[in-house]
C-alpha positions as CSV (number, residue, x, y, z in Angstrom):
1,X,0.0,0.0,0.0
2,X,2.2,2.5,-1.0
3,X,0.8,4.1,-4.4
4,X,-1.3,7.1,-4.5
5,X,-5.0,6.6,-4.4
6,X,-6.0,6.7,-7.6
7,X,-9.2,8.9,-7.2
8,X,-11.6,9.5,-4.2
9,X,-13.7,6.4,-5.2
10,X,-10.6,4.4,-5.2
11,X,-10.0,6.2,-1.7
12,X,-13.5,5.1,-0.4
13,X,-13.6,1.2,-2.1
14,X,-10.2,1.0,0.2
15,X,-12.2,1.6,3.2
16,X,-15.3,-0.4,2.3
17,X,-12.9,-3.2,1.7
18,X,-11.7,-3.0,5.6
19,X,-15.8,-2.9,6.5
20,X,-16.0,-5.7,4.1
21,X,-13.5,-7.9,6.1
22,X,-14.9,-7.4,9.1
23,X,-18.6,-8.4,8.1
24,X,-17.0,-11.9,6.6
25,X,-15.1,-12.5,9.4
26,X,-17.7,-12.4,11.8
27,X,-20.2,-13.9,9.5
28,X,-17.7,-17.1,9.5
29,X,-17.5,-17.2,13.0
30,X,-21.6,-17.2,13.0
31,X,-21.4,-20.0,11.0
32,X,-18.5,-22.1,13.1
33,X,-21.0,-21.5,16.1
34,X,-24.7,-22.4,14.9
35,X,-26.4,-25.3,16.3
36,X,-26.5,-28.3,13.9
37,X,-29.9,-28.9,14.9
38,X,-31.7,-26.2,14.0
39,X,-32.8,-27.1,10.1
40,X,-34.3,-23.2,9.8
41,X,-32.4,-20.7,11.6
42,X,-34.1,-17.5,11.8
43,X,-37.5,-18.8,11.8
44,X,-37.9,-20.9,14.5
45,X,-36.2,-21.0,18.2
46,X,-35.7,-24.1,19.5
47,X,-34.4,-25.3,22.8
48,X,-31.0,-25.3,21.7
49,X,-31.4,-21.7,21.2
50,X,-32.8,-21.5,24.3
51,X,-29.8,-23.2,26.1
52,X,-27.3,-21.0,24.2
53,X,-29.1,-17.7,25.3
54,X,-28.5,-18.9,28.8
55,X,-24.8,-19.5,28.6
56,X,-24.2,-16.2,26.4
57,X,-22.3,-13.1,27.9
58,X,-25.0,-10.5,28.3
59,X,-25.2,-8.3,25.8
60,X,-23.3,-10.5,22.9
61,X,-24.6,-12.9,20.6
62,X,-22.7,-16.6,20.6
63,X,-21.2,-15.6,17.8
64,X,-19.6,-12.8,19.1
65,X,-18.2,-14.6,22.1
66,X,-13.8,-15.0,21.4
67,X,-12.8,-17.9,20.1
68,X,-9.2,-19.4,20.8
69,X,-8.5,-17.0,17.8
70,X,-9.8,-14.3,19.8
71,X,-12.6,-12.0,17.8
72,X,-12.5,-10.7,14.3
73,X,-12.3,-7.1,15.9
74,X,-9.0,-7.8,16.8
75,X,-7.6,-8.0,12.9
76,X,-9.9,-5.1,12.3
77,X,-8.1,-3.3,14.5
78,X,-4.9,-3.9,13.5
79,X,-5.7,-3.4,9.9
80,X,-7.1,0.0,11.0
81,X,-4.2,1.0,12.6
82,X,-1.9,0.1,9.6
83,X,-4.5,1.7,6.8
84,X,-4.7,5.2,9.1
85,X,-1.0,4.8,9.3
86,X,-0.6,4.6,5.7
87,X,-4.0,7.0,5.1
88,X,-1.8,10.0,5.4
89,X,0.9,9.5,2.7
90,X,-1.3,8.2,0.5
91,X,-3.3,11.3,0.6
92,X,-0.7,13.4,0.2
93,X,-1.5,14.1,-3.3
94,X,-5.4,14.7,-3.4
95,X,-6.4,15.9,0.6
96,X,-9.7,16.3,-0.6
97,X,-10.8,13.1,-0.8
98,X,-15.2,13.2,-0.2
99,X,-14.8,10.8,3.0
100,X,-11.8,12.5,4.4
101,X,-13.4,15.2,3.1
102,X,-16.1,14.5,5.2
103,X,-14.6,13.4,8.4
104,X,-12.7,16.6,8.6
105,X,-15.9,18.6,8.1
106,X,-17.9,17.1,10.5
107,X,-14.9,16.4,12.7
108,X,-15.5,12.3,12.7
109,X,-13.8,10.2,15.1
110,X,-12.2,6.8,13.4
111,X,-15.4,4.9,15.1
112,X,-18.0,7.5,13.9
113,X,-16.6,7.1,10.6
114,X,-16.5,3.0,11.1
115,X,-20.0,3.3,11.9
116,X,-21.1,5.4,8.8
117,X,-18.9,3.0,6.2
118,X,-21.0,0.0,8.1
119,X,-24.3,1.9,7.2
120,X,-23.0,2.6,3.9
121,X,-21.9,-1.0,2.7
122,X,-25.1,-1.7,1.6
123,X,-25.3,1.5,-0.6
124,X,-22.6,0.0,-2.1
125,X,-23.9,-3.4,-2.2
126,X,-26.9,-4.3,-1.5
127,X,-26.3,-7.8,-0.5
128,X,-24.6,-7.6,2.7
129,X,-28.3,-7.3,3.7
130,X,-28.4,-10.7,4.1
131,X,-25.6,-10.9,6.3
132,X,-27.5,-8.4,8.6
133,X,-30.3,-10.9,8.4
134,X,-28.2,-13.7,9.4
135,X,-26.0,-12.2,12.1
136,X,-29.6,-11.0,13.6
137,X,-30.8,-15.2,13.5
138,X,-33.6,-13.1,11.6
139,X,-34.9,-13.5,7.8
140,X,-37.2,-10.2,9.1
141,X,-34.1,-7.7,10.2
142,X,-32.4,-7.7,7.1
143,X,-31.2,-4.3,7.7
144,X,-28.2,-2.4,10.2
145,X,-29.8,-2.2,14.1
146,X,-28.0,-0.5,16.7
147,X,-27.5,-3.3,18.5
148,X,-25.6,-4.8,15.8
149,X,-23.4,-2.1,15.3
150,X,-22.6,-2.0,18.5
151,X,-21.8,-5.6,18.6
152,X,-19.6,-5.8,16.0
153,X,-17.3,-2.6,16.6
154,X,-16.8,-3.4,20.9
155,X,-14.7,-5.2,22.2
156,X,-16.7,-5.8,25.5
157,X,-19.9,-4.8,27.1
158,X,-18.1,-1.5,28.4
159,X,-16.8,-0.2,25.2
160,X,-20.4,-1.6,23.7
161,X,-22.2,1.5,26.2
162,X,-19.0,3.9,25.4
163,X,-19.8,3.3,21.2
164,X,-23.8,4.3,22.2
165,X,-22.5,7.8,22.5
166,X,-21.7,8.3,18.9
167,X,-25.6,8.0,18.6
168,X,-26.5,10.8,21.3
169,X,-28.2,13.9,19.9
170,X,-25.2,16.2,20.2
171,X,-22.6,13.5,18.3
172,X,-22.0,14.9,15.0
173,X,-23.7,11.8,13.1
174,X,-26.8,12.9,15.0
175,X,-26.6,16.7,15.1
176,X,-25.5,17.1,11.5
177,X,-28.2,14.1,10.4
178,X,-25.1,11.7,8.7
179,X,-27.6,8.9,9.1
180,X,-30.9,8.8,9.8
181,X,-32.0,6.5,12.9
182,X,-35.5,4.9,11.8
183,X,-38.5,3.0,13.6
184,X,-38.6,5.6,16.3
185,X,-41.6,3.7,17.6
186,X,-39.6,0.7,18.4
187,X,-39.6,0.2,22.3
188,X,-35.9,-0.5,22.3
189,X,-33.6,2.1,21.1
190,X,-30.9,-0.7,19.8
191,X,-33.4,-2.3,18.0
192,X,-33.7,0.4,15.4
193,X,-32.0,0.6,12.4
194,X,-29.4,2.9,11.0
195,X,-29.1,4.4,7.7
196,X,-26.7,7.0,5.9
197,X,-28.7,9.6,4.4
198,X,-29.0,10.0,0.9
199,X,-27.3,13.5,0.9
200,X,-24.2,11.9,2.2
201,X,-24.0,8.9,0.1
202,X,-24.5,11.1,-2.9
203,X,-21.6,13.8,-1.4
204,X,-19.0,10.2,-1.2
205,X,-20.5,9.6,-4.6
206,X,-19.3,13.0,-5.5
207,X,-22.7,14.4,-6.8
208,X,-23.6,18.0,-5.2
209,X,-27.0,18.6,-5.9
210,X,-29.4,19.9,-3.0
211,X,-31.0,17.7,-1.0
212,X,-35.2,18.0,-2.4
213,X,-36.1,19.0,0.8
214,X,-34.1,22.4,0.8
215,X,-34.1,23.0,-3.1
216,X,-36.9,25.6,-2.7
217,X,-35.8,27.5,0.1
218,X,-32.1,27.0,-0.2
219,X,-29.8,28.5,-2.7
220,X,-26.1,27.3,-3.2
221,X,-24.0,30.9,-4.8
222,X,-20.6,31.2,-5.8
223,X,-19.3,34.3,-5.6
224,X,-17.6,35.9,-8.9
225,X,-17.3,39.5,-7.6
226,X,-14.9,41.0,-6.2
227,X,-15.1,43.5,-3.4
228,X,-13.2,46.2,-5.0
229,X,-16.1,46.4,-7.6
230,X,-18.9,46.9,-5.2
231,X,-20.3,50.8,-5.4
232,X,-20.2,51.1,-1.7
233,X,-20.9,54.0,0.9
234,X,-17.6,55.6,2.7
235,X,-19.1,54.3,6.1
236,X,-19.6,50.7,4.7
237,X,-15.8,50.5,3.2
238,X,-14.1,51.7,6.5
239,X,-15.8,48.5,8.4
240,X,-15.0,46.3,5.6
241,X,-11.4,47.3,5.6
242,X,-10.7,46.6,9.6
243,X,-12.9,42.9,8.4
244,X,-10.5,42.1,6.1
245,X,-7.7,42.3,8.4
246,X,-8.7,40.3,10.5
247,X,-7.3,36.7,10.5
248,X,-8.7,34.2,8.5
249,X,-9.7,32.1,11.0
250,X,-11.1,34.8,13.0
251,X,-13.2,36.2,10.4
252,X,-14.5,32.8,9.7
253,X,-16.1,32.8,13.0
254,X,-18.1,35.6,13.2
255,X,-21.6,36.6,13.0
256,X,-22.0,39.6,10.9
257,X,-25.9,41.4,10.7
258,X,-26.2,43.1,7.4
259,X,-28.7,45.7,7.9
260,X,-30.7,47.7,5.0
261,X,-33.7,48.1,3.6
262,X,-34.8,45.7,0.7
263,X,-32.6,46.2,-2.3
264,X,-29.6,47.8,-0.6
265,X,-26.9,45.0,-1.5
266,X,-26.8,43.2,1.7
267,X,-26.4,39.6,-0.3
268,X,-24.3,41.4,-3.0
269,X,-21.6,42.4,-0.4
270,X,-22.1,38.7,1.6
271,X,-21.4,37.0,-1.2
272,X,-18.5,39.4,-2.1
273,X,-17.0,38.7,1.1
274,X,-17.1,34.8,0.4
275,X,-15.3,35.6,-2.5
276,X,-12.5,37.3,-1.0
277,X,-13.0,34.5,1.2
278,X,-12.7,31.6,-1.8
279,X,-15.6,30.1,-0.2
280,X,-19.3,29.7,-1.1
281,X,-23.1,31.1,0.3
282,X,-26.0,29.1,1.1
283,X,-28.4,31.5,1.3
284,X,-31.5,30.7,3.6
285,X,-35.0,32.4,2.8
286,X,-35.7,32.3,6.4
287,X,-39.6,33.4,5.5
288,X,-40.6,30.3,2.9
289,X,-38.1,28.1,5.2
290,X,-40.1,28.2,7.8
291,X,-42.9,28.1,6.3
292,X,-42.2,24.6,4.5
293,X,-39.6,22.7,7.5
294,X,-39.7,22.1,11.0
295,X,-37.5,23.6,13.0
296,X,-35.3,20.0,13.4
297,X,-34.4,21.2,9.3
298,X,-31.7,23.6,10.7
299,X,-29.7,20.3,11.0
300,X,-29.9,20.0,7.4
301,X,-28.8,23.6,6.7
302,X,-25.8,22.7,8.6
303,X,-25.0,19.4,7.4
304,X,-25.2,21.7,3.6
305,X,-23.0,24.4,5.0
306,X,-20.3,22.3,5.9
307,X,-20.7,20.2,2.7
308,X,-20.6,22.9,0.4
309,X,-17.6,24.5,2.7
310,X,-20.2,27.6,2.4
311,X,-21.4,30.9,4.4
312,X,-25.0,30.2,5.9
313,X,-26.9,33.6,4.8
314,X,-30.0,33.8,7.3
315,X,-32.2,35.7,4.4
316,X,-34.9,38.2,6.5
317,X,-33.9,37.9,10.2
318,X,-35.3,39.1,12.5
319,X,-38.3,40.8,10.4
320,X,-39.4,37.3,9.1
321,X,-40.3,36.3,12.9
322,X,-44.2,37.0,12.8
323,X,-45.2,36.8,16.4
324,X,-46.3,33.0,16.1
325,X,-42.7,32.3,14.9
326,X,-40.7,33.6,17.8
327,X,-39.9,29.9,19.0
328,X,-37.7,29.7,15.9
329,X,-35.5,32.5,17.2
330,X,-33.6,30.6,19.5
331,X,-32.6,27.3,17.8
332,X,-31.5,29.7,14.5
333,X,-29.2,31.6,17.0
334,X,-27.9,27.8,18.5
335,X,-27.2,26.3,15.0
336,X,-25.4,29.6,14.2
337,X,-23.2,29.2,17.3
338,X,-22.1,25.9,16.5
339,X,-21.7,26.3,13.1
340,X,-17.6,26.6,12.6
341,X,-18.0,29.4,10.3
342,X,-19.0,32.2,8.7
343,X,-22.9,33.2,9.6
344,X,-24.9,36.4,7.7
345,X,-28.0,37.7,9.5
346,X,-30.2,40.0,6.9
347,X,-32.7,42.3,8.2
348,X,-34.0,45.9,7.3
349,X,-33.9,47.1,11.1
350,X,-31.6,47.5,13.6
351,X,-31.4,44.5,16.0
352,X,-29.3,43.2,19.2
353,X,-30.1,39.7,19.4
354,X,-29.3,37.9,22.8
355,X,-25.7,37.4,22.5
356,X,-25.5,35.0,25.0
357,X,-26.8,32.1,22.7
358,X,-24.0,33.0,20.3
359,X,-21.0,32.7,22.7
360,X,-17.9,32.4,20.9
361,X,-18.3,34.1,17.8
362,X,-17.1,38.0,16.9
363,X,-20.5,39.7,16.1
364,X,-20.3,42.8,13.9
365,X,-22.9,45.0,12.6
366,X,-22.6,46.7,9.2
367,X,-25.3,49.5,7.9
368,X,-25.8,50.0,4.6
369,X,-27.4,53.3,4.3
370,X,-29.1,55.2,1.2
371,X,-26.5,55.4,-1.8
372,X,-26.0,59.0,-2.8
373,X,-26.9,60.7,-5.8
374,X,-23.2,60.0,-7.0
375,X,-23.1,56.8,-6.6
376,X,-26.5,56.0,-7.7
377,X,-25.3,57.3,-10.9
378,X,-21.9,54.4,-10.9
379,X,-24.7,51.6,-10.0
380,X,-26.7,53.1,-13.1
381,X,-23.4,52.8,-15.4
382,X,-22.7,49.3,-13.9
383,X,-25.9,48.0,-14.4
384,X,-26.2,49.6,-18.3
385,X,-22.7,50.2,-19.6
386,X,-24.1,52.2,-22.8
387,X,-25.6,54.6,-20.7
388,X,-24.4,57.8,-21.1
389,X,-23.1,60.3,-18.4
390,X,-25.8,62.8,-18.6
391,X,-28.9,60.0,-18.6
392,X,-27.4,58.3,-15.4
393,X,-26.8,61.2,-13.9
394,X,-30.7,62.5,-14.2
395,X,-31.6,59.0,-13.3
396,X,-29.9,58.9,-10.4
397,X,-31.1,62.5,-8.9
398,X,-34.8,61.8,-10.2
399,X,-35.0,58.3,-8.6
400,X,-33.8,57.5,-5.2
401,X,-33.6,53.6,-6.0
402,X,-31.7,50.9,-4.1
403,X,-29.1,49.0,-6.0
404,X,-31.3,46.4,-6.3
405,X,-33.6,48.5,-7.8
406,X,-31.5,50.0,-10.3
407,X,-30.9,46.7,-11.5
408,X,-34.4,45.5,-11.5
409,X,-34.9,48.3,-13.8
410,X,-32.1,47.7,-15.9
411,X,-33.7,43.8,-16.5
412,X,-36.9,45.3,-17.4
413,X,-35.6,47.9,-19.7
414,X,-34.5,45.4,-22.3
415,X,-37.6,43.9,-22.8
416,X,-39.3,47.5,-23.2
417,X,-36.8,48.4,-25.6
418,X,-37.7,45.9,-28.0
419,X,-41.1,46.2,-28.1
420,X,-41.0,50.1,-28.6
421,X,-37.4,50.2,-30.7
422,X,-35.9,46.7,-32.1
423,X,-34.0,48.6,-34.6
424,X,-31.9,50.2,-32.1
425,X,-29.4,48.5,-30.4
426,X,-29.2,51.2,-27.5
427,X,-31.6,51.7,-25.2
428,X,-33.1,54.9,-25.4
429,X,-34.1,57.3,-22.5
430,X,-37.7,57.4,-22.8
431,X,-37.7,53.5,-22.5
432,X,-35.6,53.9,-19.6
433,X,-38.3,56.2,-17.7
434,X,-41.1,54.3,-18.7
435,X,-39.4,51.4,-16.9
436,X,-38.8,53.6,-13.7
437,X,-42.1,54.4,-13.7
438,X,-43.4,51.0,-13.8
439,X,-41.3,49.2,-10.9
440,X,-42.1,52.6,-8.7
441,X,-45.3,51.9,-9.3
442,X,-45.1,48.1,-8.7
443,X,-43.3,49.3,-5.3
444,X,-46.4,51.3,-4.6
445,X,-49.1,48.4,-5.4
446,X,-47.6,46.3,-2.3
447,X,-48.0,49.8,-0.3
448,X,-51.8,50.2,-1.0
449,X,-54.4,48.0,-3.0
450,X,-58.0,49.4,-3.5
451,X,-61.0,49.0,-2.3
452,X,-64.9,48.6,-3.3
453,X,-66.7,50.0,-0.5
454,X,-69.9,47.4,0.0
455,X,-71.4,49.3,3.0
456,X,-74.2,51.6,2.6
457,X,-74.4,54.8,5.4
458,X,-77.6,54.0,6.4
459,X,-76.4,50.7,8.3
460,X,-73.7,52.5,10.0
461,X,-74.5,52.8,13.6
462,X,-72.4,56.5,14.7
463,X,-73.3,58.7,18.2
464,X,-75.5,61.4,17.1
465,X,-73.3,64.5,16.9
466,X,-70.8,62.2,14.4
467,X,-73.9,61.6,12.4
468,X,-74.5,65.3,11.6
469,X,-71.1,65.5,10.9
470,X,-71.4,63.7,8.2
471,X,-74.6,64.8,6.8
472,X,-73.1,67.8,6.9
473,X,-70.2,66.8,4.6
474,X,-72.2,64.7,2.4
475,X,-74.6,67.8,1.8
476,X,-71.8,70.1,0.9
477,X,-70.0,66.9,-1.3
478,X,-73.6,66.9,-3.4
């Protein structure tokens, strides 16, 4: 074992392989130890059984009771030790690997990442099923328990209640939701089964698509531009200069609220920071999220974060907690605590969340305030390169739009332009203004809607000296 590994499939067949091993080896040892006469194992217990129950260690099977060969563990072991000997050189040419990829990430111990590869095998092939079945003395429980797991990576009864931590709800195969723990219903915990989750087995598989179940409220950016060709207020660019000194790993770790109305660029400068950064966004539309997940989906959004090796961009916070959603406050400011990097809060008002539940990480607020006429006129030239000076200029001091805005126009301008002037390439001025008329008046429609009155005077009930009030107005109105 001393070439390269060829690819990270090559890298992750290595490690099946040692999982592989292991399963055989024990499966043998089943088979050394059944009872002869017992024609249908699995679906019937007989007396022998019976017997063999009461001379077994508690806790372990017969099967798993040492031998004068001692157990399989104890190759496993040893081939462990020489394979994570030999893991590092043979990595030195590709580190990023997906499953040491992964246990990096996610900061997996070797057992948590023995336990996900046992969960695993049978993505890979789905016949080691039946040696689930017949390690269980089950045709039924053809698929990973607990219990088995358990069984076959301890050494003893000790280390058997030591492994069940890797299964408590702050373990990272829990938290991060590595595997999925099914039959909640069962009334033993070790008698339900264990499963990677799709997400994961696809990330080994090196496919990074969104999981279904965040595809319409997540979106995966990354960044192309630069900070230096943001149009940015003075104020803005002196806090963004003492960020970007900080040191990497410092900056990684903090908690910054971006803080501006709708429009004003406060995902256009998060996502330019990732790109000074070289790292990607997940941007969260905190309103539709919670609208669609239950509030145990944050797990997910962190399990994406660190998969992606992204920013999490909490989209609308706090202004998209409507009073009924308050609860959701809390376990959004926990995830972003643990989360071992860089976290984005959005919101259009100034807010000092309880920093208490984000202990640990550097919170900084940046404001973006109203762009001035100047520099409303560079957004204009940024957004419609032919424009010339004069035009942007009159735009700009006419229309006190947001970047966003401005850009929002610029899309719609196109479209007007060929309907009123295909022949010319250029967009003309008039189609410019038409288009700034129709998003300010689009802005207006979500301010005020109309209404047709469908209550006559005569059933309105009003004290007496309001009623000649308005007969009075209605006389002079005629």
């Amino acid at each position: 074992m001393n070439a390269y590994f060829s690819s990270s499939l090559a890298h992750l067949s290595a490690e099946m392989q040692r999982i592989d091993t292991l399963l055989k080896r024990y499966v043998k040892q089943a088979l050394d130890t059944e009872a002869p006469d017992n024609p249908y194992p699995g679906l019937q217990v007989t007396a022998q059984d019976a017997q063999t129950l009461l001379n077994d260690t508690l806790g372990q099977p017969a099967w798993r009771t040492p031998t004068e060969n001692g157990t399989p563990l104890a190759p496993f072991a040893h081939d462990s030790q020489i394979f994570d000997h030999d893991r590092a050189s043979r990595l030195t040419e590709n580190p990023s690997w997906r499953l040491e990829s992964l246990r990096t990430r996610f900061q997996l111990t070797p057992m948590e990442v023995d336990i996900l590869l046992l969960c695993l095998i049978v993505e890979w092939d789905p016949r080691y099923s039946v040696f689930y079945a017949y390690l269980h003395n089950d045709v039924n429980k053809n698929e990973l328990t607990l219990d088995l797991m358990l069984t076959l990576l301890s050494q003893n009864g000790e280390e058997k209640w030591q492994i069940r931590q890797c299964f408590a709800a702050t373990a990272s195969l829990i938290r991060y939701a590595l595997i999925e723990i099914r039959d909640q219903d069962k009334a033993s915990r070790l008698s339900r089964t264990a499963q990677v989750s799709e997400r994961v087995t696809d990330f080994l598989l090196e496919q990074d698509g969104l999981p279904v179940e965040l595809t319409p409220t997540v979106t995966v950016i990354t960044p192309d531009t630069p900070l230096s060709d943001l149009i940015l207020p003075d104020s803005v660019l002196t806090q963004l200069a003492s960020l970007i000194t900080l040191p990497h790993d410092d900056l990684s770790q903090a908690i910054i609220y971006l803080q501006g109305v709708s429009g004003a660029g406060k995902r256009t400068l998060a996502a330019a920071l990732c790109q000074a950064l070289q790292i990607k966004l997940l941007v969260v539309d905190l309103p539709a999220f919670m609208q669609e997940q239950p509030k145990e989906s944050l797990s997910l959004i962190l399990r994406e974060a660190y998969l992606q090796q992204a920013a999490i961009y909490w989209k609308a916070l706090p202004s998209a907690l409507a009073p009924h959603q308050k609860t959701w406050l809390k376990p959004i400011l926990a995830a972003s605590q643990v989360y071992r990097g860089l976290i984005f809060m959005a919101g259009d008002s100034t807010w000092h969340w309880p920093h208490a539940l984000t202990e640990g990480k550097q919170a900084r607020l940046i404001h973006l305030p109203p762009l001035t006429a100047a520099q409303r006129q560079k957004v204009w030239q940024q957004a419609l390169p032919s424009l010339d000076h004069n035009t942007a200029k009159t735009l700009s001091e006419r229309f006190k739009f947001t970047p966003g805005q401005i850009m929002s126009v610029a899309q719609m301008a196109g479209p007007l332009h060929q309907v009123n002037d295909s022949a010319s390439s250029d967009i003309g001025v008039e189609v410019l203004y038409q288009a700034c008329q129709l998003h300010t008046s689009e802005t207006l429609s979500t301010l005020a809607r109309p209404m047709v009155p469908n209550e006559a005077l005569d059933t309105v009930i009003l004290p007496c000296s309001c009623q000649q009030q308005l007969d009075d107005l209605l006389s002079q109105v005629q």
